[in-house]
N, C-alpha and C positions, 0 to 999 in steps of 0.2 A: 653195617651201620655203627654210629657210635654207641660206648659208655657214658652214660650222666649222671652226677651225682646234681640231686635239683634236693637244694638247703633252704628250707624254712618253716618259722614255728606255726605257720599258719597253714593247719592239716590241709585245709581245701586251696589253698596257694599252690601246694605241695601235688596235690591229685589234680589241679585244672593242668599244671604242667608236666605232669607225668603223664597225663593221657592226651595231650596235644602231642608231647616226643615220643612217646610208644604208638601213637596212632599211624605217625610214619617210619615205621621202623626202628626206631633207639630203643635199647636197655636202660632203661633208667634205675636208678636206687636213691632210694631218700633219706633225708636228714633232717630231725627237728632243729638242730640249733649246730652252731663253729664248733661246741666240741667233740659233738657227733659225727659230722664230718669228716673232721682232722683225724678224726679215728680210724672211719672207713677208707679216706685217703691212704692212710701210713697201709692198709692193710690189701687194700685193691687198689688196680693202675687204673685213673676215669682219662676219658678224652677230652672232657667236656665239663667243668662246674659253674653251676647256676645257680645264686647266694643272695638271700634276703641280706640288707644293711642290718634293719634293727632285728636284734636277737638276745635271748638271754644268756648268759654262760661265756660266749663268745659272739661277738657280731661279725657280719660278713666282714668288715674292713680287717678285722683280726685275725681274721678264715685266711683273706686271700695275703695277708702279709705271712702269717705261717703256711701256705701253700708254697710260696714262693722260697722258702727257702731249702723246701724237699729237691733236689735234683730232677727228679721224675714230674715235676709240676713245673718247673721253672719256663718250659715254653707250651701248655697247654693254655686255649683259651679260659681264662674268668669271663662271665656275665654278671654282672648285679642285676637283679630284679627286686625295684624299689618302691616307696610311696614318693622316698626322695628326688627331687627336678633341682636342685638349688645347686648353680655350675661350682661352688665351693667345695660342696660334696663328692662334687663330681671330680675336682682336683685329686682330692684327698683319694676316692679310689683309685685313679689313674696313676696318682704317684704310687700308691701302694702294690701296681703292680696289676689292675683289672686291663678285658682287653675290650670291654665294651658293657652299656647300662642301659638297662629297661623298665620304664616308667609304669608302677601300675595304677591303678588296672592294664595289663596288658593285653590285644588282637590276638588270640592265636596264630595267627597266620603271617604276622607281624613277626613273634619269636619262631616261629621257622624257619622264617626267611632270615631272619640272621643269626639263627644257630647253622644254618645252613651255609650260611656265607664264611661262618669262621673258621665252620669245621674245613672248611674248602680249601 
């Protein structure tokens, strides 16, 4: 199964989706905020990042534009998991380089099936 690095300063954001992806199988490892991440990136290979927008330090948009310029990140899926719906935002990530966004509150069963789908 895959690696996930699931990014955000919201502890129980963080635990609802670390045990929806470890329930079927994934490794996950967490992150409170972009610089924490960017950290654990540079230092372990994920298959998989999953990035709250708003954050302090660095926000997801800033995650995945500095993700993108690691080699080893340049073709793994981003997910955003947001509060944000507003299709501007949704530019903004897109151009930045995400490969897909999920509105929360999010289904569990919902981010399976398309962590599922990406990882595929």
């Amino acid at each position: 199964m895959a690696n996930i690095l699931v990014v955000d300063d919201s502890v129980s954001i963080r635990q609802l989706a670390s045990f929806t992806l470890t329930s079927i199988g994934h490794s996950v490892t967490e992150a409170e905020d972009g610089v924490e991440a960017l950290s654990k990136a540079q230092s372990q290979q994920y298959d998989l990042v999953l990035t709250d927008r708003n954050m302090p330090n660095k926000n997801g948009i800033e995650l995945v534009l500095d993700l993108r310029q690691l080699p080893e990140y340049q073709a793994i899926p981003i997910l955003m998991l947001t509060t944000e719906a507003d299709t501007t935002k949704k530019m903004e990530g897109k151009e930045a380089g995400l490969t897909g966004w999920i509105v929360k509150p999010f289904n569990p069963d919902e981010l399976i099936k398309l962590i599922t789908k990406v990882l595929n």
